[in-house]
N, C-alpha and C positions, 0 to 999 in steps of 0.2 A: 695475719691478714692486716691491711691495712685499715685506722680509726675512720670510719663514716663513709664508708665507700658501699653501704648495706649489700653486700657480700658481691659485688664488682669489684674488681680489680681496679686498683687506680693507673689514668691515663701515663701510659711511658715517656716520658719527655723524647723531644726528638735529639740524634746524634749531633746536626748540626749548629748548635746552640752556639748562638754568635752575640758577645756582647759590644755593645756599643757606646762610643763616648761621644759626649758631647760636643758639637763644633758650631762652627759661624761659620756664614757664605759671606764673601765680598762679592765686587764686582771690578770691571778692570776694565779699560778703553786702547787702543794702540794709537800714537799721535803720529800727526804727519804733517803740524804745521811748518816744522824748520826744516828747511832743503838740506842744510849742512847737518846738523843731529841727525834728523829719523831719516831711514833704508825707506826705498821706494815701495810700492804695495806688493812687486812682484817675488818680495825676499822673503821666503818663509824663515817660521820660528819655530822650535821646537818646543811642546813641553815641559821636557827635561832641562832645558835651557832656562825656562819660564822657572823655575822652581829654584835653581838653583842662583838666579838672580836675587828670587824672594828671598831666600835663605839670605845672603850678602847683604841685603838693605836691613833685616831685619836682626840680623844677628844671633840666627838658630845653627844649631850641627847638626841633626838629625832630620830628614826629609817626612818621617813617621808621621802619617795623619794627614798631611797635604794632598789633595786632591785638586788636579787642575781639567775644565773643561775650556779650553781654548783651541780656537784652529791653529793651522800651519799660518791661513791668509786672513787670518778672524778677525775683524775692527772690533768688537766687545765680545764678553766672555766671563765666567765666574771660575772661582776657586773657593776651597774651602781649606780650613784652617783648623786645628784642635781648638777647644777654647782654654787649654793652657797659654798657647800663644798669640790668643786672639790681642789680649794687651798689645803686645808689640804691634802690630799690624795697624791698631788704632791708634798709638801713637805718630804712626811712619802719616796716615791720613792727615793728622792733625797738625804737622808740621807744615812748611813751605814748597816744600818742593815732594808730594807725595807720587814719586815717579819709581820703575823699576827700569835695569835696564839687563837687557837679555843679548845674551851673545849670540850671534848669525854669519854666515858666509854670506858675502854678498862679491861675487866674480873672482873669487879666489882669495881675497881680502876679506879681515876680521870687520864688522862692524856691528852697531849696537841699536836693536830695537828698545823705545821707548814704549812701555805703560803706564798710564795714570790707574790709581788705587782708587776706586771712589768708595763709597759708602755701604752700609751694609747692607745686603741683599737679602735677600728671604730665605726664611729658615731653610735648612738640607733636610729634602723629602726621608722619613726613616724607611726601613725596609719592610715590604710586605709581608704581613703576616702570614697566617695558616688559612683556609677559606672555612668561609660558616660553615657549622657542621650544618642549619637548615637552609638546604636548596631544593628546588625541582626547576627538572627543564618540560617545557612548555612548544607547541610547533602551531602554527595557523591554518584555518583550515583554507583560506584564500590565500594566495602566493602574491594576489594584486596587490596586494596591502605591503608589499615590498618597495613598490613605489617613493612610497613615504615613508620612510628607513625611521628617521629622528623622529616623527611624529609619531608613529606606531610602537615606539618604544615609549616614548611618553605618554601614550594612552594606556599601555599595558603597566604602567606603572600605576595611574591613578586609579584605573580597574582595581587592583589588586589591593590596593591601599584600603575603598570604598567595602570591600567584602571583608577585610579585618587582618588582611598581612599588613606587619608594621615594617616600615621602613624597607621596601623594597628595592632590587638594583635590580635593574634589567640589562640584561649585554646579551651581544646577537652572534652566536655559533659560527666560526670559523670553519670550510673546509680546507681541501688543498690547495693551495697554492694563492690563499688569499682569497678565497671562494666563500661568499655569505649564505649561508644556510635560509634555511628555513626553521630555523629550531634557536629558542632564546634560551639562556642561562640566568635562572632568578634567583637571588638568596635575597634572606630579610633575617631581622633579627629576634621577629618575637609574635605574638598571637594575639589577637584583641578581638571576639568574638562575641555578642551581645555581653561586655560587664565581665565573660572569661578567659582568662589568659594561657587556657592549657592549651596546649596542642593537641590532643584526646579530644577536646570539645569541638573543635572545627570540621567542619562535611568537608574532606577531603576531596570528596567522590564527587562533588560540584564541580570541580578543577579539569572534570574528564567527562569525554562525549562520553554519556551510557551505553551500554549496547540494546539497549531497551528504548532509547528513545529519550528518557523521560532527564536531562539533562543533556545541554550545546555546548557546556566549558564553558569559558571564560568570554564575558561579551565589554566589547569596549566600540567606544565610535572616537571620530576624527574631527572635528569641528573644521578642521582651516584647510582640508581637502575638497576637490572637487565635488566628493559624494558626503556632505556634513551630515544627512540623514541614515546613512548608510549604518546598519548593525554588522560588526565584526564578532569572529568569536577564533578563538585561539583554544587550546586543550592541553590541560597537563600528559602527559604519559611517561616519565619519571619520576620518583619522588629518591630524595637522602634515605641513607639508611636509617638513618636516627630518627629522622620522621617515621618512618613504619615502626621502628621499635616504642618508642615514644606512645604514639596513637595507637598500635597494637591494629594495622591496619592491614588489608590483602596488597598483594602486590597487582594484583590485575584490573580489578577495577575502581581500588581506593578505598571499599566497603569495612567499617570495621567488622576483624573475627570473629562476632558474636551475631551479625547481620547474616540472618539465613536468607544471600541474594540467587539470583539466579543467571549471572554473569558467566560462571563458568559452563553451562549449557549451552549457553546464547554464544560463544565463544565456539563451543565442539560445534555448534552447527552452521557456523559462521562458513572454520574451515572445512566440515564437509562438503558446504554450496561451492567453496572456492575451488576442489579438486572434483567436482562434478564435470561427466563427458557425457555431451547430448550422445541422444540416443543413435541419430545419425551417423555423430562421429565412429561409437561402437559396432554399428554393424560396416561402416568402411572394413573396420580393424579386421571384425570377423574374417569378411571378404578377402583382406587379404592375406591373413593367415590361411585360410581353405584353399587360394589361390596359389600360396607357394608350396603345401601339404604335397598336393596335387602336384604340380611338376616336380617334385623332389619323388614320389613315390615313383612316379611313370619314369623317369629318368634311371632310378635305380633298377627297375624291371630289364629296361634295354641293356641298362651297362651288366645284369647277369645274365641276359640273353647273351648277348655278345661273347663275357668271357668262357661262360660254355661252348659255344662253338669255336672256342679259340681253341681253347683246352683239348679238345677230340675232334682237332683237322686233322690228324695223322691217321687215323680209324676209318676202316671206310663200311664198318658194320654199323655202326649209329646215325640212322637217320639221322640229315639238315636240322637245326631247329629253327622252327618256323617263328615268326612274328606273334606276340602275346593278341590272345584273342580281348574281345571287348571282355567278358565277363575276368578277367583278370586285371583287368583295367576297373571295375567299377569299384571295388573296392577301396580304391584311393582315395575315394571324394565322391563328392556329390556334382563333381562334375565330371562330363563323355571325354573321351582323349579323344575326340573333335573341338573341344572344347578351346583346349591347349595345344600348344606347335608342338608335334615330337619328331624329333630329327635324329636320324642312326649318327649322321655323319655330319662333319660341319667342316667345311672348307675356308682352310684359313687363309686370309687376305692381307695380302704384303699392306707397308703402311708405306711403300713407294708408289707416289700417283701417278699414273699411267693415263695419259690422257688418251694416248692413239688405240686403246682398246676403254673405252670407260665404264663405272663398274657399271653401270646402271644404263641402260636403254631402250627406250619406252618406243615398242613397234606394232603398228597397227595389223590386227589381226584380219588376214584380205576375206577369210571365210564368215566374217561378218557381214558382207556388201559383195559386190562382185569384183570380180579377179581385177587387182589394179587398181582399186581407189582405195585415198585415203592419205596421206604423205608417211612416209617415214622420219620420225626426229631423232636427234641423237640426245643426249642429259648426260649433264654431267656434273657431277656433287663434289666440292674441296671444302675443306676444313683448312685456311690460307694462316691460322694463328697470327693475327696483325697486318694491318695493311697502311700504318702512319706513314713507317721508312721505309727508307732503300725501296720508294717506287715498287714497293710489292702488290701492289692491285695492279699496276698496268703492266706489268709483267706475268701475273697469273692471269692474266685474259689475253696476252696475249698468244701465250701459249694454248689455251682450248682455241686460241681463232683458227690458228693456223691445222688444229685436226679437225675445223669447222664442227663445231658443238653447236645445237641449236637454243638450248636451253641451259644456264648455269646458274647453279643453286649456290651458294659460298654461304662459310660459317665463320663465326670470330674474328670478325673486320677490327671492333675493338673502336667501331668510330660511334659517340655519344653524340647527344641529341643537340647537344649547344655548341658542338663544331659545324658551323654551318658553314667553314672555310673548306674544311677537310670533305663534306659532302656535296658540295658542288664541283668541287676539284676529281670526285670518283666520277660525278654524272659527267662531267668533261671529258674524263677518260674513257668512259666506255660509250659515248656518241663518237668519239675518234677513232674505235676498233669498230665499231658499227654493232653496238649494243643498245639497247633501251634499260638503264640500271631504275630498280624499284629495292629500295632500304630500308631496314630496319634499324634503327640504332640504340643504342644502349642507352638506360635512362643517368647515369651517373662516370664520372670521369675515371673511377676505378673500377668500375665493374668489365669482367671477361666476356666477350659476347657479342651479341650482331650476327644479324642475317642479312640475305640480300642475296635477288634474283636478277637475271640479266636475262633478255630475250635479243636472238637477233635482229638487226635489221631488215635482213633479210626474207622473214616472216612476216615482218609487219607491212614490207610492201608487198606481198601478197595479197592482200588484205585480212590479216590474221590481226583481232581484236584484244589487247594486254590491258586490262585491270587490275585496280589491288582492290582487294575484296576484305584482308585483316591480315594488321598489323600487331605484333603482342608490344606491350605498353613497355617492358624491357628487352625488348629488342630479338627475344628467344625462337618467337617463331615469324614466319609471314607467307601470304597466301595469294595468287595472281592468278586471275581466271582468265583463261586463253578460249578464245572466240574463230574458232579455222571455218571459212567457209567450207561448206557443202561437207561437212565432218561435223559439227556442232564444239559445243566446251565444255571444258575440263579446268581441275585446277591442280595446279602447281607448286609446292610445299618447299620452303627449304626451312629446319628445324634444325635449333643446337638446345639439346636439352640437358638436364643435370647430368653429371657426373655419376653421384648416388643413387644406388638402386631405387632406395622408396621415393624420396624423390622425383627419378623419371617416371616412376610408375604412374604417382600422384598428376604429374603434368601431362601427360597423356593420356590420361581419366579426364581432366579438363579438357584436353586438345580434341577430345574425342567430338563434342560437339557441334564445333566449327568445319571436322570432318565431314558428318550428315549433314551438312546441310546442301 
């Protein structure tokens, strides 16, 4: 084992161990006061070029150690030198003519950029070390305090200084792409706490909002901002690892291990509040679990009613099987299969629009009133997917005109609220087919969607009265109450709802309201 490492292992040196020698920085100037000597501004130089000049003035063979920071187009610029051959370099200054000259193309021809050598520059920055082993990072709990970037980092400095971190750095958390966090990265190098220097003696647990309350974190103010009276506070919620071994401290609330806290309680009941479902939401759920129980059970009744009588058509001793009575039905649920649609048979619908038969048409029943009143209207519902290009809204109205539709519901126009080009240009188009257009439009430039009804002409010189009664706020549904003399009113729906079962289901639990009324 190794001597005084009290039975720890001593630290591994790292693989990269880079030693370094010692060098001087110059400084360098490019001239351009003689027309015939120096190349015009637009002639670059290379560094290589640059080096190998220096070499020639100086009288080196090996390029080893030279470092050049100069542009192609640079007017000034440093280099740096070993300090083996810093001598020469300050003698070449010290002479008369302390110039280098560097070889360049200028239009196909050799010619020669001039540098002046001057003086010596400041030391060459050494390489960054390893980072403190003590850091924590720190987040605020106001985002305003972002405002004032430089200030708020100089207050969390002196904050930190005032409660006994010695010599702290504060730097402000990078995300992607150049994106300033809300999270600071602190290291210091030591601990100064009433007169003690351990790291063990410092309330760590100070550093962090409590979950009890009884601790803000870190409180600092701003003097030379707007709000100078203003108390800020910031919260640790990282600490080094060396710090927890060190202090022998929790990692959750900072408490040391011998603090019988109650942090981690306070924490279990935190996240139980967090994954709490009101009671309402729950019995939705119930709802609609019992709701699909139910048409799943009733469903599969028919479908073995069904293939029973499939199975013994060829038999003509076995009684028809009749329809499942109610009492075979209750079973399923707690709800009647009046409750629920049940349908033997489902006729399936081309997804070619057929205007000259359309699906849907709303006729006044004459055994309500006497024989002959009442008008007959035709409806008609399209789902038009887009109506920017290619003239497709005046093209699909024109074609219901011409089977004369008196009523047309349309879905998925796709035109947003802030095209107020695109929706006056539809209301133009259908006063020219002899429509009254009422719109819904969608609240955002990407989103799928849009309704919008059209009433004839037609009707409303009659004297048949068209209002919009609701509109939904993204465009999904909307609602036009029709006023027919000597007939009364009704309204008129056209709906594009989710795609997704629960979903629709959800949005026509809401829609249901606007329904009754």
């Amino acid at each position: 084992s190794s001597f005084g490492t009290k039975g720890k292992l001593a630290r591994k040196p790292s693989i990269k161990t880079r030693q370094t020698c010692p060098s001087q920085v110059y400084s360098t100037t490019r001239l351009f006061g003689n027309g015939e000597l120096d190349a015009p501004r637009d002639v670059p130089s290379s560094q290589e070029e640059f080096v190998a000049g220096l070499m020639a003035e100086i009288n080196v063979d090996s390029p080893d150690g030279i470092t050049i920071a100069v542009g192609p187009y640079s007017t000034k610029g440093t280099f740096v030198v070993p300090i083996s051959i810093a001598p020469k370099v300050d003698e070449l200054i010290a002479s008369d003519h302390p110039i280098i000259h560097v070889l360049a193309n200028f239009q196909g021809n050799a010619t020669y950029i001039r540098y002046e050598i001057g003086e010596k520059g400041e030391s060459q920055r050494k390489n960054q070390g390893a980072q403190r082993a003590l850091w924590f990072d720190i987040r605020l709990r106001d985002t305003n305090a972002l405002a004032w970037n430089i200030a708020t980092i100089k207050a969390l400095e002196v904050s930190l200084a005032e409660v006994g971190i010695v010599n702290p750095k504060v730097r402000q958390k990078l995300g992607k792409h150049g994106y300033k966090k809300n999270e600071f990265h602190v290291t210091f190098s030591g601990i100064n706490y009433n007169g003690n220097n351990a790291i063990s003696a410092f309330p760590w647990w100070q550093l962090r909002l409590q979950l009890d309350g009884s601790c803000e974190g870190i409180a600092f103010s701003m003097p030379r901002t707007p709000f100078p009276t203003k108390i800020w506070h910031a919260t640790a919620y990282l600490l080094s690892q060396d710090i927890l071994q060190l202090a022998d401290l929790k990692s959750l609330c900072f408490h040391p291990n011998q603090y019988q806290c109650t942090c981690a309680i306070a924490e279990s009941k935190r996240r139980q509040q967090a994954t709490y479902v009101p009671k309402a939401k729950r019995q939705n759920k119930e709802e609609s679990l019992n709701f699909f129980k139910s048409r799943a059970a009733t469903l599969n009744i028919y479908k073995k009613a069904s293939g029973n009588s499939s199975g013994h058509a060829s038999s003509s001793t076995i009684p028809p099987i009749e329809d499942p009575s109610l009492e075979d039905l209750e079973h399923t649920g707690k709800r009647t299969p009046f409750d629920t649609c049940l349908y033997i048979k489902r006729t399936k619908i081309s997804r070619k629009h057929c205007f000259t038969n359309p699906r849907i048409a709303i006729e006044f029943d004459s055994s309500l009133g006497y024989p002959g009143e009442g008008p007959t209207l035709t409806f008609a519902s399209a789902n038009i997917r887009g109506s920017i290009g290619s003239n497709k809204f005046y093209k699909s109205i024109a074609a219901m005109r011409s089977d004369k539709i008196d009523i047309i519901a349309l879905q998925e126009h796709n035109v947003h609220r802030q095209n107020q080009r695109m929706i006056e240009s539809h209301k133009h188009a259908a006063v020219t087919l002899g429509y009254k257009l009422f719109i819904a439009p969608t609240a955002t430039v990407s989103q799928v969607g849009g309704t919008a009804i059209l009433i004839a002409q037609t009707l409303l010189n009659e004297g048949t009265l068209a209002s919009l009664s609701h509109s939904h706020p993204k465009g999904k549904s909307l609602r036009v109450n029709l006023m027919i003399p000597n007939v009364g009113s009704f309204n008129v729906w056209s709906i594009y709802a989710p795609a997704d079962s629960t979903q629709r289901r959800d949005f026509f639990l809401r829609m249901a309201a606007f329904v009754k009324k």
